[in-house]
OpenMM code with the backbone's topology and positions (N, CA, C; nanometers):
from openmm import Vec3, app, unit

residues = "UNK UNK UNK UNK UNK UNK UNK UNK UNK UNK UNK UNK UNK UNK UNK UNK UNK UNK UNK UNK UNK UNK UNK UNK UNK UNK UNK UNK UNK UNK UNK UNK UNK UNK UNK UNK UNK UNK UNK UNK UNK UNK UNK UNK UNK UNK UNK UNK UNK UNK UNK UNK UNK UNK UNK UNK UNK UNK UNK UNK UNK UNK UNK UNK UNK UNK UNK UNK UNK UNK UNK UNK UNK UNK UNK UNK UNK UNK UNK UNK UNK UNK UNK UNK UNK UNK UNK UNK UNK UNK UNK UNK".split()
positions = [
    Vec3(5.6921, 15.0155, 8.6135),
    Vec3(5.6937, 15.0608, 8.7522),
    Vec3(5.5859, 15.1680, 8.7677),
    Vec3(5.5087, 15.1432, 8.8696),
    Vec3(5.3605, 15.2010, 8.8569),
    Vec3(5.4094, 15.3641, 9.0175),
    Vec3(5.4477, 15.4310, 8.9618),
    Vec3(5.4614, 15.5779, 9.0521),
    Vec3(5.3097, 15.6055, 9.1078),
    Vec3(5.1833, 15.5127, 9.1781),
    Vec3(5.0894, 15.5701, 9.1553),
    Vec3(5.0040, 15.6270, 9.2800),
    Vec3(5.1290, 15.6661, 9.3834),
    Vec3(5.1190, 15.6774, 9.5546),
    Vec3(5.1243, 15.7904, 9.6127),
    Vec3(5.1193, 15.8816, 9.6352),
    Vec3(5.1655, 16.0491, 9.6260),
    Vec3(5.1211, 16.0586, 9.8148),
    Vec3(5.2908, 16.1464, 9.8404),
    Vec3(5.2923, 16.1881, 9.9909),
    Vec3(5.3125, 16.3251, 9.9477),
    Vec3(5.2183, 16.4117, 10.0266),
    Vec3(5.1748, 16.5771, 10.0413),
    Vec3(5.2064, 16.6309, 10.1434),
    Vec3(5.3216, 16.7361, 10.1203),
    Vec3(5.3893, 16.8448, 10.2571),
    Vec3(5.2855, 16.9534, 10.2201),
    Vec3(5.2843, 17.0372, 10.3445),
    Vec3(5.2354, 17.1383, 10.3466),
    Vec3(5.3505, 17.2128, 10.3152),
    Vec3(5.4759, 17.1865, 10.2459),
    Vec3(5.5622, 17.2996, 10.1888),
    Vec3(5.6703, 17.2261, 10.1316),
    Vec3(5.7331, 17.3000, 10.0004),
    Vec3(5.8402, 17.2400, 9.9607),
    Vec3(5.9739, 17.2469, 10.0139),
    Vec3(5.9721, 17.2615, 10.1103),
    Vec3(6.0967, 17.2621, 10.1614),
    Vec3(6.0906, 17.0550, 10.2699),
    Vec3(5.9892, 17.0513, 10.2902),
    Vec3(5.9983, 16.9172, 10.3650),
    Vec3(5.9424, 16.8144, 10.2347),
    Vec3(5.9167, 16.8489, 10.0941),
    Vec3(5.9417, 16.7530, 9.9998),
    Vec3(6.0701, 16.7512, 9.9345),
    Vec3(6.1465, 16.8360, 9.9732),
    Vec3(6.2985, 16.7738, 9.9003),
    Vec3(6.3879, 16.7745, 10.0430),
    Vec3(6.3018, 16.7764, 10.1754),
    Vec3(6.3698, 16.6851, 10.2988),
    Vec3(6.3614, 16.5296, 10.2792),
    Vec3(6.1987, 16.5280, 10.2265),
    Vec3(6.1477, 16.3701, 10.2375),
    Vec3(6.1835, 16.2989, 10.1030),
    Vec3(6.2215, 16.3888, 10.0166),
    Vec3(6.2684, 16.3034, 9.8773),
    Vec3(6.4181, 16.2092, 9.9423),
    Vec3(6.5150, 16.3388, 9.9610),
    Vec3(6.6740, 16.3040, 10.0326),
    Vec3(6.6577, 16.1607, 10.1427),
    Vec3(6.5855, 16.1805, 10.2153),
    Vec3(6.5689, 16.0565, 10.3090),
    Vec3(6.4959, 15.8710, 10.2363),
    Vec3(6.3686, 15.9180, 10.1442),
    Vec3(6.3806, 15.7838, 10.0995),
    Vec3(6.4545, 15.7692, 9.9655),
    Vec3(6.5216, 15.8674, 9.9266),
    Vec3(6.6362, 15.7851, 9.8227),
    Vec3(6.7169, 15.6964, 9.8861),
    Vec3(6.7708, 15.7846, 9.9847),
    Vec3(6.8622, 15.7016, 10.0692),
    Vec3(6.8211, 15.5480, 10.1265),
    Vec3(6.6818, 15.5468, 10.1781),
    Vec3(6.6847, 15.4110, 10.2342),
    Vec3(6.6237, 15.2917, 10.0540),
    Vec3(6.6576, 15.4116, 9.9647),
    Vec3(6.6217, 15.2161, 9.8658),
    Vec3(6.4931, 15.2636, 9.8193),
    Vec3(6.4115, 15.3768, 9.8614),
    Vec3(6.2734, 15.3820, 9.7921),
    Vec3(6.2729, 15.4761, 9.6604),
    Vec3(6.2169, 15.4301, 9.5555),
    Vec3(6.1909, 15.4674, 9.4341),
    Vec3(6.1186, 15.5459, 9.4390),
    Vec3(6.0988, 15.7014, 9.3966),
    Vec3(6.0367, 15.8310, 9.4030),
    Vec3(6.0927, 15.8490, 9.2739),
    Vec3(6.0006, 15.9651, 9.2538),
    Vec3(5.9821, 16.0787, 9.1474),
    Vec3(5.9251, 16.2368, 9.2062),
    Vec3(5.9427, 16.3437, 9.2088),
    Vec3(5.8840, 16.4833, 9.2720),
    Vec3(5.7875, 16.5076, 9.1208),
    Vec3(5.6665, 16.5122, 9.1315),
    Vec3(5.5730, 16.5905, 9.0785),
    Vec3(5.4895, 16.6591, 9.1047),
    Vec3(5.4032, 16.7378, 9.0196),
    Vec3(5.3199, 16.8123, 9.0412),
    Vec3(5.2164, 16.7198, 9.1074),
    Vec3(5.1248, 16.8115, 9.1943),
    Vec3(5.0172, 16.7732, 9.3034),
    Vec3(4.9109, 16.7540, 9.1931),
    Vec3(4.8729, 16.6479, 9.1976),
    Vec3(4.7688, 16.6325, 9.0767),
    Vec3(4.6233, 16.7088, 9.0690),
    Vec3(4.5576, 16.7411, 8.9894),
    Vec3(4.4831, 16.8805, 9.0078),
    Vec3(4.3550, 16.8071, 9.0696),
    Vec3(4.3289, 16.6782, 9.1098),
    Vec3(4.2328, 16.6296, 9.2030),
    Vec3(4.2517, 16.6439, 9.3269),
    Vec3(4.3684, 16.6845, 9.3715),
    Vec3(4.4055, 16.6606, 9.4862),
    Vec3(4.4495, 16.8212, 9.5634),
    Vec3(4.3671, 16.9027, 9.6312),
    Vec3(4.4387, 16.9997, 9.6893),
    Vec3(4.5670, 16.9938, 9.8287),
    Vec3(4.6303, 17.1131, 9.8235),
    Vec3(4.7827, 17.1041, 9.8852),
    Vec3(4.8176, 17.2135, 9.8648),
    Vec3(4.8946, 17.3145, 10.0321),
    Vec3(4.9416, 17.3988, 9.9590),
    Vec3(5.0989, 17.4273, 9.9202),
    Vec3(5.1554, 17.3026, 9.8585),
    Vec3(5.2805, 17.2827, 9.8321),
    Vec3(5.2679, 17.2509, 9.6140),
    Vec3(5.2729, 17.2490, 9.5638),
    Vec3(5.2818, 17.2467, 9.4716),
    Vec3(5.3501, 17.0946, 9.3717),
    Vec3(5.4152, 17.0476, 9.4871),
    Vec3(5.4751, 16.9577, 9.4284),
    Vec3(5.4938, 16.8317, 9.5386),
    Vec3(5.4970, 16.7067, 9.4709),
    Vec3(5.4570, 16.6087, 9.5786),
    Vec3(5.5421, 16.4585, 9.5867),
    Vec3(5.5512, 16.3626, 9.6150),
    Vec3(5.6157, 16.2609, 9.5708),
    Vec3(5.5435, 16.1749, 9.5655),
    Vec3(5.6142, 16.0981, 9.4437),
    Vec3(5.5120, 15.9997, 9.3533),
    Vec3(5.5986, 15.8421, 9.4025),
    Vec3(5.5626, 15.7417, 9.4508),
    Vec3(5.6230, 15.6075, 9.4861),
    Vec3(5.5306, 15.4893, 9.4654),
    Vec3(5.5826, 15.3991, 9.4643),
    Vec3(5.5017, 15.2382, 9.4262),
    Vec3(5.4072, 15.2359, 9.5508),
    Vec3(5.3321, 15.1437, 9.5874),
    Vec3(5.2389, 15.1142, 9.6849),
    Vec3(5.3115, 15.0332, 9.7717),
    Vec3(5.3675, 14.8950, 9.6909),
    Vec3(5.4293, 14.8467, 9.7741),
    Vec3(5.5357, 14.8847, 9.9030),
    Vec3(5.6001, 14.9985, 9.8878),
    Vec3(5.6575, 15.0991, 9.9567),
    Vec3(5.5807, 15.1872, 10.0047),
    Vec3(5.4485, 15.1271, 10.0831),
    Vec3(5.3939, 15.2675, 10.1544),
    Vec3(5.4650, 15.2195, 10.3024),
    Vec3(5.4272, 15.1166, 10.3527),
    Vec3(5.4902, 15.0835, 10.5132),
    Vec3(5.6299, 15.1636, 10.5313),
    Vec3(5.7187, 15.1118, 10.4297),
    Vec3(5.8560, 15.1800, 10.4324),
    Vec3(5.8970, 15.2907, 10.4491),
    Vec3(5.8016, 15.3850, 10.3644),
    Vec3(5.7748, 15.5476, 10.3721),
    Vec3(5.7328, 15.5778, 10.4421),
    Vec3(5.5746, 15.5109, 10.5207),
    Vec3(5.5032, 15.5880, 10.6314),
    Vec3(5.5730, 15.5413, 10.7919),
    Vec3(5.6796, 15.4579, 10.7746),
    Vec3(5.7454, 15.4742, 10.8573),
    Vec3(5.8764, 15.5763, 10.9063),
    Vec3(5.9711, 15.5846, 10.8040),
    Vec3(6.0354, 15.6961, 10.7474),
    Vec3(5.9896, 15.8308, 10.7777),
    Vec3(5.8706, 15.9131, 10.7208),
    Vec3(5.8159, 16.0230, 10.7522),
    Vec3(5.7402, 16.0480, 10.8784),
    Vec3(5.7013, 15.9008, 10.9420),
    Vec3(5.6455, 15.9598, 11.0585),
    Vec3(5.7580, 15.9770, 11.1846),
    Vec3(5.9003, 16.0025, 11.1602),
    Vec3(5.9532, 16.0300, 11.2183),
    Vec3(6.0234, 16.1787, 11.2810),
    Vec3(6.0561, 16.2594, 11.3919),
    Vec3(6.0730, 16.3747, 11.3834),
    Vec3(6.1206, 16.4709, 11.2516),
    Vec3(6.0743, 16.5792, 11.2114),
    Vec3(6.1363, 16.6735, 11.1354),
    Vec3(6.0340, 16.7090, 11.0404),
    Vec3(5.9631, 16.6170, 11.0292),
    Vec3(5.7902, 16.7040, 10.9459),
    Vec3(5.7108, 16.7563, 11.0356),
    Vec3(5.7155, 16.8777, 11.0779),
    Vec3(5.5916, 16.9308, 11.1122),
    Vec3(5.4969, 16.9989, 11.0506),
    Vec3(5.4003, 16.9937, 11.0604),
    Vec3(5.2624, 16.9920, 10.9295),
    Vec3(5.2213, 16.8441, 10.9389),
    Vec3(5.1186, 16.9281, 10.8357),
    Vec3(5.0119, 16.7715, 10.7620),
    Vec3(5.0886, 16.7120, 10.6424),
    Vec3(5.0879, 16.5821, 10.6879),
    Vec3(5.1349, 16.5073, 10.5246),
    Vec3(5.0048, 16.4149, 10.5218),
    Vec3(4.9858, 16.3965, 10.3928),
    Vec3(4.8360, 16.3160, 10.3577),
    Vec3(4.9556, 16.2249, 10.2149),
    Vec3(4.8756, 16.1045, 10.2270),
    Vec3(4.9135, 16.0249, 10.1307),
    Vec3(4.7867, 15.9373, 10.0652),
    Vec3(4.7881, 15.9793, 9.9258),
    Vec3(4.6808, 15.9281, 9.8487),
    Vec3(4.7240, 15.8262, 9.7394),
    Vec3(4.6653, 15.7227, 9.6757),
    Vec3(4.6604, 15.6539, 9.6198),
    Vec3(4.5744, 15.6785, 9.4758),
    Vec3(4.6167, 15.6803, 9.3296),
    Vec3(4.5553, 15.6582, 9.2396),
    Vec3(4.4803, 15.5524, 9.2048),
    Vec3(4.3329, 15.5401, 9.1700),
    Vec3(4.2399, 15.4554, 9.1943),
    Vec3(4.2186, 15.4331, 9.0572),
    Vec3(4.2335, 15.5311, 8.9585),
    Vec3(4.1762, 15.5430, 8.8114),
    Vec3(4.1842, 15.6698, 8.7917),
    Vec3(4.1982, 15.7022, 8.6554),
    Vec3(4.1753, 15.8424, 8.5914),
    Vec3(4.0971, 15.9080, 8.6699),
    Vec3(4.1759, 16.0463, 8.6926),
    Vec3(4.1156, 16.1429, 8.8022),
    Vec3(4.0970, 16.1210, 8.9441),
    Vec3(4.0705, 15.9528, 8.9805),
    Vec3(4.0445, 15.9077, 9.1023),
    Vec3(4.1421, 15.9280, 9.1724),
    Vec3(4.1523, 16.0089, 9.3327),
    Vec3(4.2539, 15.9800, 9.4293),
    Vec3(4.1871, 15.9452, 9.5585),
    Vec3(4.1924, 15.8429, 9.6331),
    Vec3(4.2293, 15.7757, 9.7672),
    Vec3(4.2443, 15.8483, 9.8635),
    Vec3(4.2593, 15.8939, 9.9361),
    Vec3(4.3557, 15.9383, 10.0715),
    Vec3(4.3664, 15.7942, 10.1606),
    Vec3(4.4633, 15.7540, 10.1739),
    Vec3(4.5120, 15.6611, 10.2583),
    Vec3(4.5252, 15.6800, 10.3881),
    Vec3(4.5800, 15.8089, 10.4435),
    Vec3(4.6552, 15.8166, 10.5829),
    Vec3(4.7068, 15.9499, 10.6119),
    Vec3(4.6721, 15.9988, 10.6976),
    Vec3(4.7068, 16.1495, 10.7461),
    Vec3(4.8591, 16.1529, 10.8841),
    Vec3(4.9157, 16.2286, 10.8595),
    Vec3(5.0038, 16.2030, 10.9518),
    Vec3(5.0817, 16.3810, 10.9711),
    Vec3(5.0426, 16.3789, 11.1782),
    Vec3(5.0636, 16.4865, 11.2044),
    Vec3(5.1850, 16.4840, 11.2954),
    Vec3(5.2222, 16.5967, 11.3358),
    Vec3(5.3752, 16.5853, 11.4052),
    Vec3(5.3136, 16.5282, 11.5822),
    Vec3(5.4261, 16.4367, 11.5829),
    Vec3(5.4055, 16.3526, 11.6715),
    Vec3(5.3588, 16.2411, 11.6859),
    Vec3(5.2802, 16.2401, 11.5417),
    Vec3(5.2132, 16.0793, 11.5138),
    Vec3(5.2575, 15.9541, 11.4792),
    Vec3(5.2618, 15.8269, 11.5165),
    Vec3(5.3619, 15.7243, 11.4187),
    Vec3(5.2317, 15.6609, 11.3798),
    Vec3(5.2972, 15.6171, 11.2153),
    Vec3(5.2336, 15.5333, 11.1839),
    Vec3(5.2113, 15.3568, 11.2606),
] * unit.nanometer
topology = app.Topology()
chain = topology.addChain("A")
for resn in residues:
    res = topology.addResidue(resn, chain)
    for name in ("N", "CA", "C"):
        topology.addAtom(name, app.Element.getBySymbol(name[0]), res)
């Protein structure tokens, strides 16, 4: 199972909001560290399959994150992606 998807709060308090919500709907997470390619000023981030990005970026673009969440993709060693930015009020 490839963890290789990472969604970024601007604080840890809305990554163990957004962990609680996709456990619940069925999505496979892990909370790790923000990988040191990637700046954030939250420290810690969630790690999920790809196949579960629709699922998630539907999920989070719903009220209660306000801030920036950015979601990046691992490409290769060191390599990160940014996929999709999502601000309050935005749906995916």
């Amino acid at each position: 199972m490839d963890l290789n998807t990472y969604l970024l709060f601007d604080s840890i308090h809305y990554v163990m909001k957004a962990e609680e919500l996709l456990k619940k709907a069925g999505i496979v997470i892990d909370l790790v560290p923000v990988p040191r390619e990637i700046s954030s000023d939250c420290g810690m981030c969630i790690a999920f399959r790809p196949h579960d990005l629709e699922k998630t970026s539907s999920l989070i673009s719903k009220p209660g994150f306000p801030g920036k969440i950015e979601i990046y993709q691992r490409r290769g060693k060191g390599h990160y992606q940014r996929l999709e930015d999502f601000k309050p009020g935005k749906t995916a």
